[in-house]
C-alpha positions in Angstrom: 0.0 0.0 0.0 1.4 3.2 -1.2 2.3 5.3 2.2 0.3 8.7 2.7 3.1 11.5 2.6 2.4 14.8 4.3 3.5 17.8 2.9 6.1 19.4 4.1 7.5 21.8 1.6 5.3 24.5 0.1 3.9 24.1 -2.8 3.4 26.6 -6.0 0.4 25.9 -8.3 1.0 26.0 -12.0 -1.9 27.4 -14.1 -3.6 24.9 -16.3 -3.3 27.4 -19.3 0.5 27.6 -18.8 1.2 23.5 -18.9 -0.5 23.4 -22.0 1.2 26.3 -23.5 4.1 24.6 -22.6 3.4 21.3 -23.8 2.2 22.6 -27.5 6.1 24.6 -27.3 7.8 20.7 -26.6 5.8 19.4 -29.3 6.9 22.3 -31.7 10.7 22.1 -30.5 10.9 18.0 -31.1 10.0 18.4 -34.4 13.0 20.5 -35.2 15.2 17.4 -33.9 13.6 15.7 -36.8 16.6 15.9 -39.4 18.9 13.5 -41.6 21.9 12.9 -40.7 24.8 14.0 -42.7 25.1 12.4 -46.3 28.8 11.6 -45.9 30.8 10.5 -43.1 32.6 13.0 -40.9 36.3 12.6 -40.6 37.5 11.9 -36.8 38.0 15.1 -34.6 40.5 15.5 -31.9 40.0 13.0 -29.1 39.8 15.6 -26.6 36.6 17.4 -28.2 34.9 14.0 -27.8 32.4 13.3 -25.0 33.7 10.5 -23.4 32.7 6.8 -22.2 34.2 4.1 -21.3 37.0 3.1 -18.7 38.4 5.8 -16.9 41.5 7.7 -18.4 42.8 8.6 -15.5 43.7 5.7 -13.6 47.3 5.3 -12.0 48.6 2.8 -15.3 47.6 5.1 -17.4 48.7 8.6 -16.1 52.2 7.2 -15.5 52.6 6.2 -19.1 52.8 2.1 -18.5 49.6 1.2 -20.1 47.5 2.4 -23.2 43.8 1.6 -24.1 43.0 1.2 -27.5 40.2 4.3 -28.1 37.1 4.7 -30.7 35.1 7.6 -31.5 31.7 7.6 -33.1 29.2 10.0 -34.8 25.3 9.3 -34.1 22.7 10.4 -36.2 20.5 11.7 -32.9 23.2 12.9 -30.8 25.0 16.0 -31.0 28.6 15.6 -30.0 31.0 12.7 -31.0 31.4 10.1 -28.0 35.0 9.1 -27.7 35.1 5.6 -25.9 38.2 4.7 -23.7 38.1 1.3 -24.6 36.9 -0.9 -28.2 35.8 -3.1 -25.6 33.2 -0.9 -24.1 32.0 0.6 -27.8 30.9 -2.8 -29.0 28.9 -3.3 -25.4 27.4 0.1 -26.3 26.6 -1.0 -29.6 24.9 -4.4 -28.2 22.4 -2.4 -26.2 19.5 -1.1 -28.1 19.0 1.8 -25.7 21.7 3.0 -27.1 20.4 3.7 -30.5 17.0 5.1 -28.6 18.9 7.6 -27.0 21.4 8.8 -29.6 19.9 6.8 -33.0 22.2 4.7 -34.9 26.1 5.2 -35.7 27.0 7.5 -39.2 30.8 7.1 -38.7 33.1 4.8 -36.1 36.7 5.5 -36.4 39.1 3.5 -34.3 42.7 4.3 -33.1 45.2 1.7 -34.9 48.5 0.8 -33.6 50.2 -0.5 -36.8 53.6 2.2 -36.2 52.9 2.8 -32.8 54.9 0.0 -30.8 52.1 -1.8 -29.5 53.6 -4.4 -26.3 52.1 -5.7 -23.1 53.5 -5.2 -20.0 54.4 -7.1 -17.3 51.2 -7.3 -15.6 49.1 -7.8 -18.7 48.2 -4.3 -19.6 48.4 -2.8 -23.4 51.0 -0.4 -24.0 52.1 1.8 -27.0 55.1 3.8 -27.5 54.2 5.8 -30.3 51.4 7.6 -31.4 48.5 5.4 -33.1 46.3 6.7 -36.2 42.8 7.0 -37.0 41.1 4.3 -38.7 37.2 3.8 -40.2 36.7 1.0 -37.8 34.9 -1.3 -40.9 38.7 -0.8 -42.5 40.6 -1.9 -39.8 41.2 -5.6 -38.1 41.5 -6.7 -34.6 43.5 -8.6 -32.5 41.0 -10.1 -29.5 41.8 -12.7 -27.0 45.0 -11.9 -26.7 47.4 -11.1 -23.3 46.6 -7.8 -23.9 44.2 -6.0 -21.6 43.5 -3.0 -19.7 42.4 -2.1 -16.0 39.0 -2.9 -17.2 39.5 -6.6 -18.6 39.7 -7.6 -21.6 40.5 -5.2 -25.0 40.5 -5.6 -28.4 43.6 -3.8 -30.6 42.9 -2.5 -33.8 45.2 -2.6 -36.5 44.7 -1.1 -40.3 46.8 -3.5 -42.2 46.4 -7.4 -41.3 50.5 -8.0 -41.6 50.9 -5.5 -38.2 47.7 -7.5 -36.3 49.3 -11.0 -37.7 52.8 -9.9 -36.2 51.6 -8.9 -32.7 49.7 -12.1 -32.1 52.7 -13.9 -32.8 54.3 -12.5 -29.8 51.1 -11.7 -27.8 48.8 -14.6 -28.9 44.6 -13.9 -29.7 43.5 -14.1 -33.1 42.8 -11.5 -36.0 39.1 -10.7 -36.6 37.3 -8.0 -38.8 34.6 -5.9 -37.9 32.0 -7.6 -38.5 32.9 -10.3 -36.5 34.2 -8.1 -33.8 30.6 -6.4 -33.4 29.3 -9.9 -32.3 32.0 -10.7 -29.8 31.4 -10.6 -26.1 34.3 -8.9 -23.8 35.1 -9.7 -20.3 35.1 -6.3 -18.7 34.1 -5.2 -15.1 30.8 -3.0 -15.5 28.8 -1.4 -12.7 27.1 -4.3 -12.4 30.4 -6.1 -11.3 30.9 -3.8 -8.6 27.1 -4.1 -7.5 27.8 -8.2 -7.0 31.3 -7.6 -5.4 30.0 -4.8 -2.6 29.1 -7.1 0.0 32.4 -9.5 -0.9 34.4 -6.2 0.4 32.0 -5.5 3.3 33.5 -9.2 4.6 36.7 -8.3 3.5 36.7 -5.0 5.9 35.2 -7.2 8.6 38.6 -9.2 8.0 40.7 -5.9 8.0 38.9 -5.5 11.4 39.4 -9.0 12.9 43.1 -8.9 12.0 43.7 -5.6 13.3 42.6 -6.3 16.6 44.6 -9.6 16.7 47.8 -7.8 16.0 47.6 -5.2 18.1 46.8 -7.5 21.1 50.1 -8.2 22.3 51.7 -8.8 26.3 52.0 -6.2 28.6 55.4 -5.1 28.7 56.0 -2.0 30.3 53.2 0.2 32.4 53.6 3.6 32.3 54.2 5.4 36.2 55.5 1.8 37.2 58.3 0.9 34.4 58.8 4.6 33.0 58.0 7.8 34.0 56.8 9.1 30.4 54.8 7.1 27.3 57.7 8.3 25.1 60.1 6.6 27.7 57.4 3.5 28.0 57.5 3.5 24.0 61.4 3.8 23.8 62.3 0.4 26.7 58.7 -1.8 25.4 60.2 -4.8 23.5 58.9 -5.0 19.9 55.4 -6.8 19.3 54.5 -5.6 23.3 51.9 -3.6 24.9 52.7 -0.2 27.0 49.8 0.4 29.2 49.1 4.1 30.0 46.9 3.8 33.4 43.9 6.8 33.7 45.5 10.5 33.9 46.7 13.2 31.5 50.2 13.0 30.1 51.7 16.3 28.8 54.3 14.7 26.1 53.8 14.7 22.4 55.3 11.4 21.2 57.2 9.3 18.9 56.8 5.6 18.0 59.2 4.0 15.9 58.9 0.7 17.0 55.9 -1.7 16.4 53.6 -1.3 19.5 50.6 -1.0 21.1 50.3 1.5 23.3 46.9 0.8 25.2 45.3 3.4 27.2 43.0 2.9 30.2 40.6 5.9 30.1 44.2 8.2 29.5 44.8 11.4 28.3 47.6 12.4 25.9 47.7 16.7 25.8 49.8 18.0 23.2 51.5 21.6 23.3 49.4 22.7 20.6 52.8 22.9 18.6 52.5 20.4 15.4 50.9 16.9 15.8 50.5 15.1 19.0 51.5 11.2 18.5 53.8 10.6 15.4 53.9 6.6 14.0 57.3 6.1 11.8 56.9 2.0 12.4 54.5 -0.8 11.0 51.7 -2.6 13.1 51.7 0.0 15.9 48.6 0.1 18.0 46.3 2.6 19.9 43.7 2.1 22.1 41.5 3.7 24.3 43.4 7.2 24.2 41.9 10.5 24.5 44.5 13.3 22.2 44.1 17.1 22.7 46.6 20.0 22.3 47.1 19.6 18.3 48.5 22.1 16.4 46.2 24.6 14.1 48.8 24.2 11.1 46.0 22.7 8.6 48.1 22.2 6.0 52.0 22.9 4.5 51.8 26.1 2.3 55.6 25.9 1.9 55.5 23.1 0.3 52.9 24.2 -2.1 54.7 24.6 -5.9 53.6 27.2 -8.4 49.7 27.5 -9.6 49.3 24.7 -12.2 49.1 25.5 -15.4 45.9 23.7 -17.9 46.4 20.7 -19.6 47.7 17.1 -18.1 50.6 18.8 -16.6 48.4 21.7 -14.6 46.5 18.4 -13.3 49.4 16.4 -12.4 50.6 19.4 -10.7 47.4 20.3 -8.8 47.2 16.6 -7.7 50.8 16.8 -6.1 49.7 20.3 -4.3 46.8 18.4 -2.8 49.4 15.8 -1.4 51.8 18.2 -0.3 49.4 20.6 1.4 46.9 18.2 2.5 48.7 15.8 4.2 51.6 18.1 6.1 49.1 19.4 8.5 49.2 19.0 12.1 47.4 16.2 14.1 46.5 13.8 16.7 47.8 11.2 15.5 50.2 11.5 12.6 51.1 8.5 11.0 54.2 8.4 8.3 55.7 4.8 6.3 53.9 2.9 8.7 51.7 0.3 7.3 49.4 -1.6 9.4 48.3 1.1 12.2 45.4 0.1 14.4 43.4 2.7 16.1 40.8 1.8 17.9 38.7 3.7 20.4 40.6 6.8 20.4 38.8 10.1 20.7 40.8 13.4 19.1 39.6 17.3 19.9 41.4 19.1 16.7 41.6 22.2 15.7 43.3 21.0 12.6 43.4 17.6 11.3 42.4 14.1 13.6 44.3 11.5 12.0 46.7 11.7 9.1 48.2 8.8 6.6 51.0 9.1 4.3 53.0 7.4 1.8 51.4 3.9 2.4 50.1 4.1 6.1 47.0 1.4 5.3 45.1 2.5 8.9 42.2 0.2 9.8 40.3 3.1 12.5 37.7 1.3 14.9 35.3 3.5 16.5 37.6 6.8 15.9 35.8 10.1 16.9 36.7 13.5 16.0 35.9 16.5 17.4 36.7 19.7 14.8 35.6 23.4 15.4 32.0 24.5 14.5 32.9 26.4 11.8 34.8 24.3 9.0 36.8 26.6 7.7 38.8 26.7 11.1 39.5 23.4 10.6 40.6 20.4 8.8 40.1 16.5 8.5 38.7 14.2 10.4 40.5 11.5 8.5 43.3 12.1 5.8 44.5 9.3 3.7 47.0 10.3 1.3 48.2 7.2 -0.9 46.9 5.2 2.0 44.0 2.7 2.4 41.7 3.3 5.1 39.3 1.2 7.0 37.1 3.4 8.9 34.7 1.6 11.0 31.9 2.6 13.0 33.2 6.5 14.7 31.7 9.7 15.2 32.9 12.7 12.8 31.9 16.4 13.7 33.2 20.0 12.7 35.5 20.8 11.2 36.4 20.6 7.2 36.1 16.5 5.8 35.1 13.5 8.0 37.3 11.4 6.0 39.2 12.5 2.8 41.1 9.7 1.1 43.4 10.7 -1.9 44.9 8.2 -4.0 43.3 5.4 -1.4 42.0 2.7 -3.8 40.1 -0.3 -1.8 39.5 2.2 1.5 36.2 1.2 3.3 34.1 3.9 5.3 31.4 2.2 7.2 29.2 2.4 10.0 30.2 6.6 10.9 28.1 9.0 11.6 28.8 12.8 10.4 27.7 16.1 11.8 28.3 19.5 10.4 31.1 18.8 8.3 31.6 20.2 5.1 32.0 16.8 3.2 31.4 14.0 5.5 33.0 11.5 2.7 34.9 13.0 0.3 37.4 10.4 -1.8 39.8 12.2 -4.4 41.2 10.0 -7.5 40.3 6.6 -5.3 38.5 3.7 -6.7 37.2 0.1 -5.6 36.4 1.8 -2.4 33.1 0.8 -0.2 31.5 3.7 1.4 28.2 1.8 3.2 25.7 2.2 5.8 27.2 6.1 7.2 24.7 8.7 8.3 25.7 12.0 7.2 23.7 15.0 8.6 23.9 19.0 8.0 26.9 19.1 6.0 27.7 22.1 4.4 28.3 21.2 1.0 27.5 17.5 0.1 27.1 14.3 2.3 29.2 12.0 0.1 31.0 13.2 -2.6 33.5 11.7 -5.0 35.9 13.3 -7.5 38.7 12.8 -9.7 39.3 9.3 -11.5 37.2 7.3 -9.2 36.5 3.8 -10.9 34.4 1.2 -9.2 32.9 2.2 -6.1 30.3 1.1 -4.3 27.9 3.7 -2.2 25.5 1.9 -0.5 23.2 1.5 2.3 24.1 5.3 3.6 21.3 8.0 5.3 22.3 11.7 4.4 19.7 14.2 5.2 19.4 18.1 5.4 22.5 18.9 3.1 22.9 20.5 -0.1 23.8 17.6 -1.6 23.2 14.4 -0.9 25.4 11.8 -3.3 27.5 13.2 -5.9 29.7 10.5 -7.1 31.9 10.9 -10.3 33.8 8.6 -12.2 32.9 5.4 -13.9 31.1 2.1 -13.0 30.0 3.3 -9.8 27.3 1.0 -8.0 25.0 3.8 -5.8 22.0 1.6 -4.3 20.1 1.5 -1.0 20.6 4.6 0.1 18.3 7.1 1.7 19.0 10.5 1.0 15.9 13.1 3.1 15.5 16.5 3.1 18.7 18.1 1.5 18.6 20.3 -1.5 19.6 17.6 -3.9 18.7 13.7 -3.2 21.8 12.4 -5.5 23.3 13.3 -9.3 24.1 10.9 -12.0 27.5 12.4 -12.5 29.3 8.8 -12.9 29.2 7.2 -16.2 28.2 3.8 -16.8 27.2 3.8 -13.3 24.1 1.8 -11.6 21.3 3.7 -9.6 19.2 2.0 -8.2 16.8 1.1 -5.2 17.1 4.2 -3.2 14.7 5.9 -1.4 14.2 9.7 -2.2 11.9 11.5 0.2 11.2 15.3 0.6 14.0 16.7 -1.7 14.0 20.1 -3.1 15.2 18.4 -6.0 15.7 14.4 -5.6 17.7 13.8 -8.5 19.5 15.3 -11.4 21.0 13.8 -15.1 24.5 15.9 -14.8 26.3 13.8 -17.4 26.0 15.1 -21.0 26.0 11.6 -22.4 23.5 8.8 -21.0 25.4 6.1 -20.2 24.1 5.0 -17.0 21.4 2.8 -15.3 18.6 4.3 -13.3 15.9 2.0 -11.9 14.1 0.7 -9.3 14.6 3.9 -7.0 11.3 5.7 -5.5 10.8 9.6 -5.4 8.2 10.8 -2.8 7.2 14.4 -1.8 10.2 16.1 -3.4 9.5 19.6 -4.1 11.2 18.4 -8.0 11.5 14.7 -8.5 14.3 15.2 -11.1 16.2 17.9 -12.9 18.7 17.7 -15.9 21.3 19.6 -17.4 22.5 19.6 -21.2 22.0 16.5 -23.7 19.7 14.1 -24.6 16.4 13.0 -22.9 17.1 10.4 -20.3 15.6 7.4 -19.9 15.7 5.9 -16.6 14.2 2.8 -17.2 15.0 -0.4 -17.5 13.2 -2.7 -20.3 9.8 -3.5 -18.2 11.4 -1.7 -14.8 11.4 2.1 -14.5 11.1 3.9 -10.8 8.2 4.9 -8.5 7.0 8.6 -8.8 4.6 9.8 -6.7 1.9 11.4 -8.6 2.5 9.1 -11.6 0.1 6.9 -10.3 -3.1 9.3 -9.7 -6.1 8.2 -10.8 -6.2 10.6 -13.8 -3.1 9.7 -15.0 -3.4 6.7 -17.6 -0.9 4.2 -16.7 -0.6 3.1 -20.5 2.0 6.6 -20.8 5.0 7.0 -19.1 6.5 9.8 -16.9 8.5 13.0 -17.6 10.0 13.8 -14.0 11.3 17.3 -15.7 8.2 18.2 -17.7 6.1 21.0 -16.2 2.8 18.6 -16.6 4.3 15.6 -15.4 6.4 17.6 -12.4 3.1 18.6 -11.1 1.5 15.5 -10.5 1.9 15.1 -7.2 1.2 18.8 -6.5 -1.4 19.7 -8.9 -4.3 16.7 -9.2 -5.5 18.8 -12.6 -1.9 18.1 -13.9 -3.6 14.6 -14.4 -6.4 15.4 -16.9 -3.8 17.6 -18.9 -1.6 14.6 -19.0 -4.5 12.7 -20.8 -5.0 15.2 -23.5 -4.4 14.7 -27.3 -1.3 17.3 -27.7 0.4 15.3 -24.3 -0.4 11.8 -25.8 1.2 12.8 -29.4 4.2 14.0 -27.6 4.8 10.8 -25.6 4.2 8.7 -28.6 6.5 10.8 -30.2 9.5 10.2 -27.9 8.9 6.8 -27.9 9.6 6.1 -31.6 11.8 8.9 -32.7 15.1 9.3 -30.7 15.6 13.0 -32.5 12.6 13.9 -30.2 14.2 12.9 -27.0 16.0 16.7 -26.0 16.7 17.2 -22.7 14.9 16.2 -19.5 13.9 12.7 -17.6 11.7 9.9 -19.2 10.6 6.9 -17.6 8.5 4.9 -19.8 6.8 2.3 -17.2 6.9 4.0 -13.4 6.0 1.7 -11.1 2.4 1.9 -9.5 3.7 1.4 -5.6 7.0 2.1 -4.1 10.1 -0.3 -4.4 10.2 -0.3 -0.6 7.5 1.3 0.8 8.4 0.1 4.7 12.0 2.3 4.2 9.2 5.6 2.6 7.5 5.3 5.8 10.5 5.2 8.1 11.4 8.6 6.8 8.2 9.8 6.7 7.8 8.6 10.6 10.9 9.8 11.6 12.5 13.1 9.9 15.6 12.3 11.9 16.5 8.7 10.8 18.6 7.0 10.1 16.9 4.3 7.8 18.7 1.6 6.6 18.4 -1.1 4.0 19.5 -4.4 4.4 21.3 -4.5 1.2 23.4 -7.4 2.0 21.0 -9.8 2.4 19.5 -7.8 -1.0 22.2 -8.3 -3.4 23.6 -11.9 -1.9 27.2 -12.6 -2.0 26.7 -13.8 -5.7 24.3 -11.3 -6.6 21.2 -13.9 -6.9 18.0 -13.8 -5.0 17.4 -10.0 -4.1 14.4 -9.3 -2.6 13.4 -5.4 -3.4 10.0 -3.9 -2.4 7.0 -6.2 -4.1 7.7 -6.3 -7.8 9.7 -8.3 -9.6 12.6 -8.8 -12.2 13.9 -12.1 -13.7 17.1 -13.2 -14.8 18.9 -10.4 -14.6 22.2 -9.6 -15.8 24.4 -7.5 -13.7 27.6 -7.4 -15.4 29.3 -11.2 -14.3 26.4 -11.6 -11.7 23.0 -12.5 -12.5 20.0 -12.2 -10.6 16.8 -14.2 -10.6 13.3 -13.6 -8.7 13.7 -10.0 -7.8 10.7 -8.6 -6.4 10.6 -4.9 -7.2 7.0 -3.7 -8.4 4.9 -5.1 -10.3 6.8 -5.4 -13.4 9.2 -8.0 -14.5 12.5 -7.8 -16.6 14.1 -10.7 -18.5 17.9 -10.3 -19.5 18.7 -6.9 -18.7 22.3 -5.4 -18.6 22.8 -3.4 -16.1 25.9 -1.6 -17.3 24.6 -0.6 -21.0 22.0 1.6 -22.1 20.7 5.0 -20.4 20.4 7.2 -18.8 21.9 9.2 -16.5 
């Protein structure tokens, strides 16, 4: 039963005469979409002018120059701009998913980069690589080398070559086979998708609870030295323990600032370590050290190193590598309570920081796991830092209480981190993750953040954002990237729900409640899944910005809309979130009978067979009558305050099979590697979809 929603925004009513004004204007501006495409092919543009898809660019093999992808560009006769594809392997996906020709029409030109003269190798983990600079080929004149040892971050690749001798002599040394086109459009590429990371996220929620279990086993080691019985000082304690001991700091307040450069646990007993407000308070040079049950005050206000700061960076791949190293040098020189520096391994568990600059910082390869961590920043963010830095470190943050200050926990360069389980107040990010990918960020409530509740930038590939509550924030989710799995979250209240910034991404099954806007298409190119969530008593269900109409549907499954089920409202048409008629639905009852006349029907009917006709906006061609998960609508309806979570886990199954989801259902499934059979989510049913192709965000 569909839950009865107050309202608790107000509401502005939109004159019959002016929906229908506007809907005879969106009939009138499709038609001029109508148009032929161009009689001859276009010759390729500069790779850089192309809107890209595909694997990331930026990852860590290829920014350092040991690892190439082979790259595609292609003209469609609906779409505006050429989409350059990072990746042959991802084109001829895209190519083998008929959404795609709905929402750009059907390829006029593909030209493909070919390697003939360009040194084409493998290295020695298995990735391409090409010296020299390859040259643009039609893709139907070129051959292909597939199955071979070559392949990228993503999986599998294909390399292009224009003359069959080149493609002959690199399978001699690399092995595959030499294909044409035609066959090459039929093949089927092992690549990680979105879907891949939706069927691995609970496989690295089990791998963090083994982070966790072997953290605390190797920090538990036999007392060795008590501090005020063996030494007089922890710093003296830390300098006579034995390696692989315990020093035990009994209950008091220890004015010292310390060093550890042995591998220790120091384990405090309700104890106080006060700083002299001079630079950080506990320094870690050693691997495997442990803290317990410490209280840290009197940290330095130095919030970052502006000495070490180079020049402004100029534009281009240089200004960015620059910037990137600025971050690292400034970021992570700050003062804090615990300062951690080469030392792999650290523990932390139960230790509470007051910081008026950063709580805990990582460098060059600290891996942390941090159990139930709290940090307490100023009120005002701007005065100061981190809760968490992790500068080319992994983190395992689990469980911990985050308030003040600037970031709850910023990770930079920390591929395969895990935040879990925290709870942010009043930062101004409460997750913020900088060019780091296969991270897990699950099941956090964020709440009155200044700028965003979780927000990733920067060559991100492959994480997983699930299970989270933000509420009363700007922004709730903004993740982007590529192949980012965002499901099961709940995002209340805040000025934005979550964006589709992340391409080839998966949305899907969260609940959006009482948003001033509770979603928004931000990428100029659909490429993304978007399905199965429900939108309830937001002031705007969706918004989007430049390109094509999206459609966030999936075959037979599209999302719950409140207001696309009133009873006026012919459930035979589908739904434009970012229409004015549509919008109103659930404001406006007489949006209904609008919806139902002639000049709305043509225009639906229109959009559904003519992809020039899709500009701009939000389509969903089959909303779902009830919610997806109508008992988690309620919960945030009951209670404003939250949190409410879903149990995801048990949703998506170690192997991605069996996911129960609200009281509908989709069958057979394809989720990238993982399939999924009986899941109930409305009252619709999908047979082999792929989840990592097609729409539409």
């Amino acid at each position: 039963m569909k839950p009865t929603v107050p309202r608790t925004r107000g509401r502005r009513l939109l004159p019959a005469v002016a929906i229908l004004f506007a809907l005879v204007v969106a009939v009138v501006v499709a038609g001029a979409f109508l148009v032929d495409p161009a009689d001859s092919a276009p010759d390729p543009v500069t790779y850089d002018d192309t809107i890209e898809l595909g694997m990331s660019s930026e990852t860590d093999e290829l920014m350092g120059g040991e690892a190439a992808v082979p790259r595609a560009q292609v003209f469609y006769s609906s779409f505006q701009y050429v989409v350059g594809y990072n990746g042959i392997a991802q084109m001829v996906e895209t190519f083998e998913d008929d959404r795609s020709e709905t929402a750009f029409g059907y390829p006029i030109a593909v030209h493909v980069e070919t390697f003939d003269d360009a040194e084409p190798d493998v290295t020695d983990d298995g990735l391409f690589a090409a010296e020299g600079t390859p040259a643009w080929t039609p893709a139907e004149e070129a051959v292909y080398v597939v199955g071979s040892e070559a392949g990228t971050p993503a999986g599998e690749t294909a390399v292009p070559f224009a003359e069959a001798d080149a493609a002959e002599t690199f399978t001699a040394e690399h092995g595959g086979e030499v294909v044409p086109w035609s066959t090459l459009r039929e093949r089927e590429f092992d690549v990680d998708t979105a879907g891949t990371v939706r069927s691995m996220a609970p496989d690295r929620w089990e791998e963090a609870d083994d982070r966790v279990a072997d953290a605390r086993e190797r920090a538990d080691r036999p007392v060795s030295v008590v501090v005020g019985e063996d030494a007089d000082t922890i710093g003296e304690a830390v300098e006579e323990a034995p390696a692989n001991t315990t020093v035990v700091v009994p209950e008091g307040t220890y004015e010292e600032t310390i060093e550890i450069n042995r591998s220790v646990t120091v384990a405090g007993e309700n104890a106080t370590v006060q700083g002299d407000d001079e630079g950080s308070v506990i320094t870690v040079r050693a691997p495997d050290v442990g803290l317990s049950g410490l209280s840290v005050a009197g940290v330095g206000n130095q919030t970052r190193d502006e000495e070490a700061v180079q020049e402004p960076p100029s534009d281009g791949d240089e200004g960015e590598a620059a910037w990137d190293t600025n971050v690292q040098l400034g970021y992570g020189h700050g003062d804090a309570g615990v300062r951690a520096l080469s030392a792999p391994g650290l523990v932390v568990e139960d230790v509470h920081i007051e910081t008026d600059a950063s709580g805990v910082i990582l460098r060059e390869g600290s891996d942390a796991t941090l159990i139930d961590l709290s940090v307490h920043g100023p009120e005002d963010w701007q005065d100061g830092f981190m809760g968490v830095v992790a500068m080319e470190s992994r983190v395992t943050v689990d469980g911990g209480e985050f308030d003040g200050g600037r970031d709850g926990v910023y990770a930079h360069r920390a591929d395969g981190s895990v935040i879990r389980n925290a709870s942010f107040e009043g930062t101004r990010y409460g997750v913020h993750l900088m060019y780091s990918g296969d991270a897990l960020i699950a099941d956090n409530v964020v709440r009155n953040a200044e700028y965003g509740g979780i927000t990733v930038m920067t060559r991100p590939e492959g994480n997983a954002i699930v299970g989270n509550d933000v509420r009363d924030s700007p922004a709730g989710i903004q993740a982007s990237g590529t192949r980012t799995y965002l499901g099961y979250n709940t995002l209340v209240n805040n000025r934005l729900g979550f964006s589709t910034s992340s391409r080839g991404s998966l949305y899907e099954h969260n609940v959006v409640v009482g948003n001033e806007e509770g979603a928004r298409a931000t990428t100029v190119i659909p490429s993304s899944r978007v399905v199965g969530n429900d939108f309830v008593d937001n002031e705007r269900h969706a918004g989007a910005g430049a390109g094509p109409l999206r459609i966030w549907a999936d075959d037979d499954v599209g999302n719950y809309w409140e207001g696309a089920d009133a009873p006026l409202h012919s459930t035979d048409r589908g739904y434009e979130a970012t229409s004015p008629v549509d919008a109103a639905f659930h404001r406006e009852p007489a949006a209904s009978t609008i919806a139902e006349s002639p000049a709305a029907r043509l225009l639906d009917q229109l959009r559904g067979t003519n992809p020039g006709a899709r500009t701009g906006g939000v389509y969903d061609p089959v909303p779902a009558v009830e919610p997806f998960d109508a008992d988690r609508v309620e919960a945030t309806i009951e209670d404003p305050e939250g949190p409410a979570h879903a149990d995801w886990r048990d949703r998506i199954g170690t192997d991605g099979e069996a996911i129960e989801s609200g009281n509908a259902s989709m069958e057979s499934v394809e989720s990238g590697n993982a399939s999924t059979e009986s899941v109930e989510s409305g009252n619709a049913s999908t047979e082999s979809v792929k989840s990592d192709g097609g729409e539409i965000g």
